[in-house]
MARMARGU-860282 format. One line per field, with one value per residue (C-alpha): residue number from 1; residue in three letters; chain; x, y, z. Coordinates in pm, whole numbers, plus 50000, padded with zeros to 5 digits. Layout:
! MARMARGU-860282
nr NUM;...
rest Ala;...
kette A;...
xx X;...
yy Y;...
zz Z;...
//
This chain:
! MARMARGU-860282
nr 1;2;3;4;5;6;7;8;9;10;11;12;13;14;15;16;17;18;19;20;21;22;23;24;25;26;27;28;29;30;31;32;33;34;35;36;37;38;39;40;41;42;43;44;45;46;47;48;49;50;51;52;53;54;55;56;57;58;59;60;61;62;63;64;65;66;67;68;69;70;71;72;73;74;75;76;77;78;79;80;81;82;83;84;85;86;87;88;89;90;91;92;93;94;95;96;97;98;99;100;101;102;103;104;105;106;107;108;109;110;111;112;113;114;115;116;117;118;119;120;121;122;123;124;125;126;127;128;129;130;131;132;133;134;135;136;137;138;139;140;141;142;143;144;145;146;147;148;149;150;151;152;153;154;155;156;157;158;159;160;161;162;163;164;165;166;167;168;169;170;171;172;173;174;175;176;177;178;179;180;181;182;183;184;185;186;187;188;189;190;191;192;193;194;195;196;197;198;199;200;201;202;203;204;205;206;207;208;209;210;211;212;213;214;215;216;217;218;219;220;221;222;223;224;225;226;227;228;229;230;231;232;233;234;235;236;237;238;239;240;241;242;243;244;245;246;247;248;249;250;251;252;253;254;255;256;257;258;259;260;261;262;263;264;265;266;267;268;269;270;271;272;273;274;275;276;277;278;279;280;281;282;283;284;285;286;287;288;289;290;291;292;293;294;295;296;297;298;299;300;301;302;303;304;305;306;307;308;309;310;311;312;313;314;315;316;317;318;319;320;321;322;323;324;325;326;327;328;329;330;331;332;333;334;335;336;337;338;339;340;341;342;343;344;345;346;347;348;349;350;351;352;353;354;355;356;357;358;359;360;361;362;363;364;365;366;367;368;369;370;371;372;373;374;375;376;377;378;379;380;381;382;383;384;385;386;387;388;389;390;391;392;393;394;395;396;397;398;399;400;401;402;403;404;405;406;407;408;409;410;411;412;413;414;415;416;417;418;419;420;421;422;423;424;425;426;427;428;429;430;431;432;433;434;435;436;437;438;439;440;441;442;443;444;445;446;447;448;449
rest Unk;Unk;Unk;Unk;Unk;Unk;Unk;Unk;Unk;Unk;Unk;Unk;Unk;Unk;Unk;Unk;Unk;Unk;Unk;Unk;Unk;Unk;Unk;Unk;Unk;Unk;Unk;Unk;Unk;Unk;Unk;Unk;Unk;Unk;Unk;Unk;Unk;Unk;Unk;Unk;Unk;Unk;Unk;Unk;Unk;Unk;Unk;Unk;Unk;Unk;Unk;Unk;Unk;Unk;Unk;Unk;Unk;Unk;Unk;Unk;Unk;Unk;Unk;Unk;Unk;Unk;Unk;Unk;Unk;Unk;Unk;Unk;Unk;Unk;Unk;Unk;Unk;Unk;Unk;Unk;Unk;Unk;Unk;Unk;Unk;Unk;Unk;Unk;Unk;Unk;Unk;Unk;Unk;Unk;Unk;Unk;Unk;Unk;Unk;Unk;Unk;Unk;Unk;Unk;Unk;Unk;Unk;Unk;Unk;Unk;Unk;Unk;Unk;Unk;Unk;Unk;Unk;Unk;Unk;Unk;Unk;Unk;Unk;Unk;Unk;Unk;Unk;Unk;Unk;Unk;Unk;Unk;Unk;Unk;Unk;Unk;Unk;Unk;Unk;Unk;Unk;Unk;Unk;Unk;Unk;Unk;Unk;Unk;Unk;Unk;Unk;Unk;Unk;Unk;Unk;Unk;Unk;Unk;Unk;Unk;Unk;Unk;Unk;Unk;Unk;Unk;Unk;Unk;Unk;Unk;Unk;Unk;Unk;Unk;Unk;Unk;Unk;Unk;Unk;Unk;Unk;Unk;Unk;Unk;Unk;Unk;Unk;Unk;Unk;Unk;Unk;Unk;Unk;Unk;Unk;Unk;Unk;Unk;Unk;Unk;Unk;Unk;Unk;Unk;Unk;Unk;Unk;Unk;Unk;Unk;Unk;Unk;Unk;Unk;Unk;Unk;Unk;Unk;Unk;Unk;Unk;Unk;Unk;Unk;Unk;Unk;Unk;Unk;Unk;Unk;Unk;Unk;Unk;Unk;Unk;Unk;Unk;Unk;Unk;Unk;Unk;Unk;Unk;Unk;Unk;Unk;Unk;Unk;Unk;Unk;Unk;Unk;Unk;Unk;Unk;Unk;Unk;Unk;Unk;Unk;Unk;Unk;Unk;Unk;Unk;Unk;Unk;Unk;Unk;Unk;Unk;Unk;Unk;Unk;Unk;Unk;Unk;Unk;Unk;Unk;Unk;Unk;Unk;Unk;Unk;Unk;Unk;Unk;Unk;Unk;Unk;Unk;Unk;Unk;Unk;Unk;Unk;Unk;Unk;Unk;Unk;Unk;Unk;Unk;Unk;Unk;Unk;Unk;Unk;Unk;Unk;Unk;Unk;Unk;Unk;Unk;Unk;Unk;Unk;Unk;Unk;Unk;Unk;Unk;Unk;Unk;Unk;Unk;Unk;Unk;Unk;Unk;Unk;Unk;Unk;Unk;Unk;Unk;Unk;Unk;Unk;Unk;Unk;Unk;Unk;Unk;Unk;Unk;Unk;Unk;Unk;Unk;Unk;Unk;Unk;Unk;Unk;Unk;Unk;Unk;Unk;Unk;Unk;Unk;Unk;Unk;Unk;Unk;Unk;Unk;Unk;Unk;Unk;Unk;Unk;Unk;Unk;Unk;Unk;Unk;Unk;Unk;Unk;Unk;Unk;Unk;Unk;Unk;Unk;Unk;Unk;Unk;Unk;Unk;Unk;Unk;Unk;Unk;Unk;Unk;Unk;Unk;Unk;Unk;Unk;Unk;Unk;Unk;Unk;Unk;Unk;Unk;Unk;Unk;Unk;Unk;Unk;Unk;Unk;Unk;Unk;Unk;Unk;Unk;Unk;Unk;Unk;Unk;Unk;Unk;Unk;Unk;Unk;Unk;Unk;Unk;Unk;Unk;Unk;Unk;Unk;Unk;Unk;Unk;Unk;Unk;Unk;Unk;Unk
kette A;A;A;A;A;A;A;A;A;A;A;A;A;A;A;A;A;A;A;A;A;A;A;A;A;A;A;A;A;A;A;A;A;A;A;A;A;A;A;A;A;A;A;A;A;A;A;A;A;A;A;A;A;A;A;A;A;A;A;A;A;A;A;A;A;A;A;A;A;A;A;A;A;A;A;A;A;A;A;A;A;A;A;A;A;A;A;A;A;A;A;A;A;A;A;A;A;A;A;A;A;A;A;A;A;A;A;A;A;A;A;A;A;A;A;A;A;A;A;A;A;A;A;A;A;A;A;A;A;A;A;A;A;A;A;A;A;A;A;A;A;A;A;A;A;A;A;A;A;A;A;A;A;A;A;A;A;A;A;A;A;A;A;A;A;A;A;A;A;A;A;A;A;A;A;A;A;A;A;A;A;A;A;A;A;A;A;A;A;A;A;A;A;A;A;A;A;A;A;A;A;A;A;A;A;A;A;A;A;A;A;A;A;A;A;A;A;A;A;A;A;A;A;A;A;A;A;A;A;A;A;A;A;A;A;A;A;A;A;A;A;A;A;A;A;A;A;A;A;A;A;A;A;A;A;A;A;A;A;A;A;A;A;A;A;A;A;A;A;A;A;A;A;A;A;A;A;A;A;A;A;A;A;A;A;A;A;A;A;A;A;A;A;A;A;A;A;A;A;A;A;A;A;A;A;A;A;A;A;A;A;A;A;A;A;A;A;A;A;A;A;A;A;A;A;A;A;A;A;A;A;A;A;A;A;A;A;A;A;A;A;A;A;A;A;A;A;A;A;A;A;A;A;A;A;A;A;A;A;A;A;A;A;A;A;A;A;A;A;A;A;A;A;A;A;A;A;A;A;A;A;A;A;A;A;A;A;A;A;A;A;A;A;A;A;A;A;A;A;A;A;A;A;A;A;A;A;A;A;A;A;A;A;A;A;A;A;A;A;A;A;A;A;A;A;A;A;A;A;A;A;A;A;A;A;A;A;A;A;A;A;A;A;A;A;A;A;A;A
xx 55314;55556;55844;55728;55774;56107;56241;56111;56263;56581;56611;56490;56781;57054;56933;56988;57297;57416;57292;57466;57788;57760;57716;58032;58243;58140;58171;58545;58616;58485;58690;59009;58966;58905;59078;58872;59064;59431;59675;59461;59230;59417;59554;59895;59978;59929;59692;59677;59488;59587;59810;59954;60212;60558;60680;60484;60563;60371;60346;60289;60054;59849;59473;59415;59495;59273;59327;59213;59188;59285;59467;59478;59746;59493;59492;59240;58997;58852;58504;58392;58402;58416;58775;58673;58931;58900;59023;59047;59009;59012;58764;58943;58677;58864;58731;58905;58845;59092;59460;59601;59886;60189;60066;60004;60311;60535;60357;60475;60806;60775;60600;60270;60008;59609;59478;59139;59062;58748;58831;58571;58566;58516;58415;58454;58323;58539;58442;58737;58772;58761;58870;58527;58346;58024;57936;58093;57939;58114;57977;58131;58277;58496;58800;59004;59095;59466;59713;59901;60253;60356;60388;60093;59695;59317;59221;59483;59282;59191;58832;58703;58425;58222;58053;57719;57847;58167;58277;58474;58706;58834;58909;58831;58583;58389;58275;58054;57850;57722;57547;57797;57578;57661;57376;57450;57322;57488;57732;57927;58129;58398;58525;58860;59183;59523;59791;60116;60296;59957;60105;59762;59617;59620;59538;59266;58930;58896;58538;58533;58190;57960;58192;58391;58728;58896;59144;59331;59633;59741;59930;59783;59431;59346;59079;58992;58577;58421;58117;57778;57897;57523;57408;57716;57563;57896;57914;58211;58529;58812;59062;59415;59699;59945;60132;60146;60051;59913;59923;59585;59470;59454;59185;59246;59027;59226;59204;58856;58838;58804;59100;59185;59573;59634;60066;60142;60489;60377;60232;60119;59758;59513;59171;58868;58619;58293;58349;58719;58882;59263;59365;59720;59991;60373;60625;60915;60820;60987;60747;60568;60440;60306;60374;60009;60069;60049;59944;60148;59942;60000;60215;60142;60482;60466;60747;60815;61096;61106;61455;61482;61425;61234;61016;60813;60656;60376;60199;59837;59779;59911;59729;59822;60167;60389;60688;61042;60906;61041;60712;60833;60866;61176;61234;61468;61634;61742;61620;61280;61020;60896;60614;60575;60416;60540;60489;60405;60459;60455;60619;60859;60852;61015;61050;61221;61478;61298;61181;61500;61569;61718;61569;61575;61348;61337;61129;60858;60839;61231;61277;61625;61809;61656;61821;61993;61947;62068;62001;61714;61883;61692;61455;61494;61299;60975;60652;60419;60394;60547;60270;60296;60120;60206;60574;60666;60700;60653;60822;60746;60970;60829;60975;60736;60992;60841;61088;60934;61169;61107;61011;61337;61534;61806;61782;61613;61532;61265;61203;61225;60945;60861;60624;60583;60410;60528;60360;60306;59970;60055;59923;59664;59604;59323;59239;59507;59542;59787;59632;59867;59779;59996;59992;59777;59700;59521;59725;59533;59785;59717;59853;59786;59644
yy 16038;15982;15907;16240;16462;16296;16430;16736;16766;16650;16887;17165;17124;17067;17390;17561;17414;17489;17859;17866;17702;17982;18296;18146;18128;18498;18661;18459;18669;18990;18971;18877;19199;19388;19522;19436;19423;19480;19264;19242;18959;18661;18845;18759;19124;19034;19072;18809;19067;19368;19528;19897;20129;20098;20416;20748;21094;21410;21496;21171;20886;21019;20958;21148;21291;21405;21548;21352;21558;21443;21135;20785;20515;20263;20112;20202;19967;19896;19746;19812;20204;20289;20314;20354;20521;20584;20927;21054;21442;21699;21911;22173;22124;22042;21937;22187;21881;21690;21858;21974;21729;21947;21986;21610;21437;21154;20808;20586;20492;20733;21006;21025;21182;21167;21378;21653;21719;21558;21363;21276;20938;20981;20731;20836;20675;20790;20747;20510;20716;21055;21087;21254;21199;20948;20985;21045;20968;21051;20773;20872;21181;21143;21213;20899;20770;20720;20863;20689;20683;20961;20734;20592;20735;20664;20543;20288;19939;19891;19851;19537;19455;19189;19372;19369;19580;19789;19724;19994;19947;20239;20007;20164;20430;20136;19893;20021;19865;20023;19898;19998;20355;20474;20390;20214;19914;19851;19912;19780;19924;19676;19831;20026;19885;19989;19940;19911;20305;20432;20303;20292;19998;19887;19515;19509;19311;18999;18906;18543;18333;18579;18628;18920;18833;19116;19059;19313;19233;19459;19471;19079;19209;19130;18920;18720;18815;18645;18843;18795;19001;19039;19148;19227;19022;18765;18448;18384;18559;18423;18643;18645;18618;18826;19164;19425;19272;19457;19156;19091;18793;18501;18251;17936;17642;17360;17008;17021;17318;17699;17832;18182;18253;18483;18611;18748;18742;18409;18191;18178;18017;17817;17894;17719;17983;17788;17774;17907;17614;17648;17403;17455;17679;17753;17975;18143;18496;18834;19107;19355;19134;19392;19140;18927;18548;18404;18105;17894;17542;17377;17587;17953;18171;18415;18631;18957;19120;19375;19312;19065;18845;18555;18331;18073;17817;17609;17321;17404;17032;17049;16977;17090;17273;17192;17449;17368;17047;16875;16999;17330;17293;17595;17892;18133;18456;18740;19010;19015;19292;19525;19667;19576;19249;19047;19009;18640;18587;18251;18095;18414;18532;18931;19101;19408;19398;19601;19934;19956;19906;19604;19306;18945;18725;18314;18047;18006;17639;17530;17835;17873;18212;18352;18720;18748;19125;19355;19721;19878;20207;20513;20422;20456;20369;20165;20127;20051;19669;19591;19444;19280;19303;19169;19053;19350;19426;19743;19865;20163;20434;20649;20958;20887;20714;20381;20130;19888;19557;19269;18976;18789;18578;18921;19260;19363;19763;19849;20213;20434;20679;21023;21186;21476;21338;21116;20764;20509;20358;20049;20027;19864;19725;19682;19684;19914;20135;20126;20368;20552;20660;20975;21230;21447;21286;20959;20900;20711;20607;20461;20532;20812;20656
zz 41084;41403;41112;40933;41234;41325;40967;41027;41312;41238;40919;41169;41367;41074;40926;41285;41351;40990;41052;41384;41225;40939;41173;41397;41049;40970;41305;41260;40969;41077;41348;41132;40909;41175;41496;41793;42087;42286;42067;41740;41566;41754;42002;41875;41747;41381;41142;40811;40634;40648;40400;40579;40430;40540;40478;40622;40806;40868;40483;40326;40339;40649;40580;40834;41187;41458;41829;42107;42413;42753;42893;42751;42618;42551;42223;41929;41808;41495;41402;41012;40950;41398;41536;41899;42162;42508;42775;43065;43033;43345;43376;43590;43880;44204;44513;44783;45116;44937;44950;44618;44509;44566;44930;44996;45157;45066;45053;44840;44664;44383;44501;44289;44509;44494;44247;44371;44054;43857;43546;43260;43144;42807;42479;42174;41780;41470;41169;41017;40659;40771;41142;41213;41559;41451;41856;42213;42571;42895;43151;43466;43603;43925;44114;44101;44453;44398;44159;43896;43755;43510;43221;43318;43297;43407;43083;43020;42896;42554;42495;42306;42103;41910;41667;41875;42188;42311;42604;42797;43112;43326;43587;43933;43749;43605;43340;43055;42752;42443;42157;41865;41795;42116;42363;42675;42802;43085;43335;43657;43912;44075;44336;44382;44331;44569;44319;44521;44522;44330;43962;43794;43680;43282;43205;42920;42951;42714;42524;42451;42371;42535;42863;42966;43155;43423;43555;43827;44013;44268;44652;44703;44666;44314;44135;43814;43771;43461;43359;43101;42862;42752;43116;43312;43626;43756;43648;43895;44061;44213;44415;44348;44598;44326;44367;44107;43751;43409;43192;42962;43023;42730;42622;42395;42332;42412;42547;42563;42759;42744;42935;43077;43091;43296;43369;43694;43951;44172;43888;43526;43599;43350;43458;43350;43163;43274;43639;43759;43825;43823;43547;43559;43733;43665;43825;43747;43604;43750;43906;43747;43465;43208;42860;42744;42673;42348;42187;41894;41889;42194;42396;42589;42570;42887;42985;43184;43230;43516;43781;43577;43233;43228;42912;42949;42730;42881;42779;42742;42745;43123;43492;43816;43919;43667;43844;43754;43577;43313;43156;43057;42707;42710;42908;42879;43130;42878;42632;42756;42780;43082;42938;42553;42485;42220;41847;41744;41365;41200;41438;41516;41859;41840;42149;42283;42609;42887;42747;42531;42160;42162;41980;41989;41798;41892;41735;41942;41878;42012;42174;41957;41902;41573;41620;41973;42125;41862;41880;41676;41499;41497;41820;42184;42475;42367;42539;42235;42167;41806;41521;41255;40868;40518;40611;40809;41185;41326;41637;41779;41993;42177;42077;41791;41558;41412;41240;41015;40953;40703;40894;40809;41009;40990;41077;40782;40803;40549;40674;40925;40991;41168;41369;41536;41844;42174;42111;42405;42305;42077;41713;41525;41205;40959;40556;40387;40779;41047;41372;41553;41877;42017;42337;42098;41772;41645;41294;41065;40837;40467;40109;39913;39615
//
């Protein structure tokens, strides 16, 4: 009988574990066909199955195109038929105690003054085929408590999801949690941030294995808070000794550990999902690190590029401070990226110089010069992170111009598109789409069939 109940047992658990193995596999390829978060399905900027159009403008191949009102450069997401996008709209209600802006006098390097006028802090559900609003819910309304750089906004993070719940991050005006039909289950408020001269604040949160990672780096004061992703209660937080930083944190399974990388101006750091350990650290980025790490097998390529050009490739395999160690596995000091974050393609590592339209591409294995800092014709100043579909790479200018090359060890131009909007936000990818996110429009682009 003892024997009987042992088999049972036993098959109980190989049919749960099976189960459990089987749900893991799907939720793997939901989130591969779909666009769930800042940087795409492996948070590399490519998708492996998505097949876009390369060629568009405003009279061909748009699917369709939709006004979002408000404020936001935050990138679209995409979960089955939802594209979720987040704003910051003002309401035109002021508070008269606080000072209008043009009356308020010089604090801070550039000038950007405290706004007194209430801004809604909106979500909003698309409906992917047909641009339609499925639902919207406006969590918070509020005056923000510092102003924020002209090319920057109060809705900047990308939201992220895992099919279950949305998560939603207006930084200083709070955390929020719906179920995927719009009702909320939770939310958090984490305090304010003091971004040095009042630049706004931008890194995106991270979901990984029922944990929600933000990270905010600002004037020495920051923090790295893990949350439950299913409650929002802390599971730990860890402050940070860093200055100004807007890079999204990373997280890899590797060497027998879940680890957090996060890219700031003092030290690239490895932390420890379960607990917050530091795992590893390594110097040598500029300030103002706005690019996300990547991840090609065993090695995390970080890089900023702000008075200054600096990459990075760290061994995830690493322990302690491995600064100016023969551990680096390459580094490099030109071409890099202020603000974009760069495209990681089969082993292809394209980037842009600064915010400018020059390109290099390296293998992100060696390091070695692929294409060394040639100029992208037809595109400016870029602020949009580049993606990558089907053998093409999209970069993005901001005067609304997107040039799509082969991915080709050469300057291969494929097409060069139009449209008649100012794009900052960076794209996203899924099925047969490529979103667009402009000052006014959301582009759902897709071929007319």
């Amino acid at each position: 009988m003892l024997k009987k109940l042992i088999q049972i047992s036993c098959g109980l658990f190989l049919v749960v574990l099976f189960a459990a193995s089987d749900l893991h596999a799907q939720s793997a390829r939901d989130a591969a066909n779909n666009w769930h978060q800042w940087r795409g399905p492996d948070a590399t900027g490519v998708s492996g199955t998505a097949t876009p159009p390369t060629e568009w403008s405003e009279q061909k191949n748009i699917q369709w195109k939709v006004a979002v009102e408000g404020q936001s450069t935050s990138t679209p997401i995409i979960w089955d038929n939802k594209v979720f996008v987040l704003t910051a709209i003002k309401t035109g209600k002021k508070d008269t105690s606080i000072p209008d802006p043009k009356d308020q006098p010089k604090t801070n390097f550039f000038d950007i003054k405290r706004p007194n006028e209430f801004r809604a802090f909106v979500v909003v559900c698309l409906d992917r085929n047909t641009g339609k609003e499925v639902w919207r819910d406006t969590p918070t309304t509020r005056i923000p408590h510092e102003g924020v750089h002209n090319d920057n906004n109060f809705a900047s993070a990308s939201p992220t999801t895992d099919g279950e719940r949305l998560y939603c991050w207006f930084g200083s005006a709070g955390l929020f949690c719906y179920d995927l039909e719009g009702k909320k289950l939770w939310q958090r408020e984490l305090g304010e941030a003091r971004v040095g001269s009042s630049l706004g604040e931008g890194c995106s949160p991270v979901l990984h294995d029922n944990k929600l990672i933000i990270v905010r780096d600002h004037s020495h004061r920051g923090s790295i808070e893990v949350l439950d992703a299913k409650t929002g209660d802390t599971v730990w937080r860890k402050d940070r000794d860093e200055d100004n930083a807007w890079a999204t944190p990373l997280v890899i399974e590797h060497s027998g550990r879940t680890q957090v990388i996060t890219a700031a101006s003092d030290y690239v750091r490895s932390y420890d999902l379960n607990n917050g350990e530091i795992i590893w650290q390594c110097s040598g980025l500029t300030g103002n690190v706005t690019p996300c790490p990547v991840v090609d097998g065993d090695v995390v390529v970080c890089m900023s590029g702000y008075e200054g050009h600096a990459v990075l490739a760290l061994p995830l395999s690493a322990t302690g401070d491995i600064s100016e160690s023969e551990n680096i596995v390459w580094s490099k000091d030109q071409g890099t990226p202020y603000i974009p974050s760069p495209l990681l393609y089969d082993d292809m590592l394209y980037f842009s110089q600064s915010n400018r339209d020059i390109l290099t591409c390296l293998d992100s294995k060696t390091g070695n010069t692929i294409i060394d800092r040639t100029r992208l014709p037809g595109i400016s100043n870029i602020y949009a992170s580049p993606v990558g579909a089907n053998d093409h790479v999209y970069f993005i200018g901001r005067a609304g111009t997107t040039l799509v090359l082969k991915r080709s060890a050469e300057l291969d131009v494929v097409a060069t598109n139009k449209l008649d909007d100012r794009i900052d936000a960076s794209p996203a990818l899924a099925g047969d789409q490529l979103f667009l996110r402009g000052h006014k429009f959301l582009y759902c682009i897709a071929d007319n069939k």
